[in-house]
C-alpha positions in Angstrom: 86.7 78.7 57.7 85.7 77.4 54.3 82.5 75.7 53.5 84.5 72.6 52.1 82.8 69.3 53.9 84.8 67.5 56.9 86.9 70.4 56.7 87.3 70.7 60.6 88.0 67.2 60.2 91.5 68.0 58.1 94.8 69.3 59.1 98.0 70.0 57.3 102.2 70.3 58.1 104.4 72.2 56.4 107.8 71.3 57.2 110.7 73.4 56.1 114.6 72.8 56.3 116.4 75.7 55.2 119.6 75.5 57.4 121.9 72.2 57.2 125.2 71.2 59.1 126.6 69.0 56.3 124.3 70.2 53.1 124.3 73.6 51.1 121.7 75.6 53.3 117.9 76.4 51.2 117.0 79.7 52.2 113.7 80.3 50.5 112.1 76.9 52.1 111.5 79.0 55.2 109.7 81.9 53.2 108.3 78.4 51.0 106.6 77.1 54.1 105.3 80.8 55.6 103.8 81.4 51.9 102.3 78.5 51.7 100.7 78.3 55.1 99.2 81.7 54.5 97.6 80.4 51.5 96.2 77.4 53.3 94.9 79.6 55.6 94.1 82.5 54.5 90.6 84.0 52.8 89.2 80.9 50.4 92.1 78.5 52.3 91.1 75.2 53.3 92.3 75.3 56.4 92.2 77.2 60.1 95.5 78.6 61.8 94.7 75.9 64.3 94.2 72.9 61.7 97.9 73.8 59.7 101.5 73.2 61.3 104.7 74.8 60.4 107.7 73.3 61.7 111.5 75.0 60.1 114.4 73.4 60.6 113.3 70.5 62.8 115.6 67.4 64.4 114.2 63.9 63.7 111.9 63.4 67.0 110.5 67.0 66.5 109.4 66.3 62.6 107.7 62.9 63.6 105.8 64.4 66.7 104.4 66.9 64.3 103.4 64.9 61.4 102.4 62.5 64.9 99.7 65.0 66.0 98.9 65.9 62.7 97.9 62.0 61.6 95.9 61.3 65.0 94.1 65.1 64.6 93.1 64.1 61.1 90.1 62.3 60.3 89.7 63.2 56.7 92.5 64.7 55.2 96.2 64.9 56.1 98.3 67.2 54.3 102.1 67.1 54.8 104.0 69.1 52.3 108.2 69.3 53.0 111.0 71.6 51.4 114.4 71.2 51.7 117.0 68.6 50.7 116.1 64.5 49.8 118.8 61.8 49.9 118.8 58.2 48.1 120.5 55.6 50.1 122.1 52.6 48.6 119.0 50.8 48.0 117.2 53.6 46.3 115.3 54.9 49.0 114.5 58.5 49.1 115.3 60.0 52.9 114.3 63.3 53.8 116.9 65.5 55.4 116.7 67.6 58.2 119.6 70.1 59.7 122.3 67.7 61.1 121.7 65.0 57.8 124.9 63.7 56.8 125.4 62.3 53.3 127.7 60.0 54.1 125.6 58.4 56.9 121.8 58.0 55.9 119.5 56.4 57.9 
């Protein structure tokens, strides 16, 4: 554990999408994700195993339930770092992707 203040108090998700059904796949955000969580956690890290998620390749439901628990866990500091593929709708709005994203249907 590091001596940073509140630091119990903090907790952090790494979300990687590497693999896609209608997008070119991104390999190395799965290796992105693992790298960076052992960094986080890791000697000088700011975070505990316990206090840092990694989710790969997640459906909708399973990205918000961990960025869910991650937000009511956290007290101080929330952390939520993502890889993979972003789409802009028609109004400009950036959307992250996850496996089954289709281009031609954002929501």
């Amino acid at each position: 554990m590091t001596d940073t203040p509140h630091a119990e108090q903090s907790q952090a998700v790494l979300i990687g999408t590497a693999r896609y059904d209608h997008l070119h796949h991104i390999p190395a955000a799965a290796a992105n994700i693992d790298d960076l969580a052992d960094v986080l956690t890791g000697p000088g890290g700011a975070f505990t195993g316990g206090q840092c998620a990694t989710v790969l390749d997640p459906d909708r439901d399973t990205l918000g339930s961990a960025v869910g628990r991650a937000a009511r866990a956290a007290t101080r500091l929330l952390l939520v770092y993502y890889a993979g593929h972003g789409l802009i709708d028609r109004r400009g709005r950036l959307h992250l992707t996850v496996p089954a994203s289709d281009p031609d249907d954002i929501r």
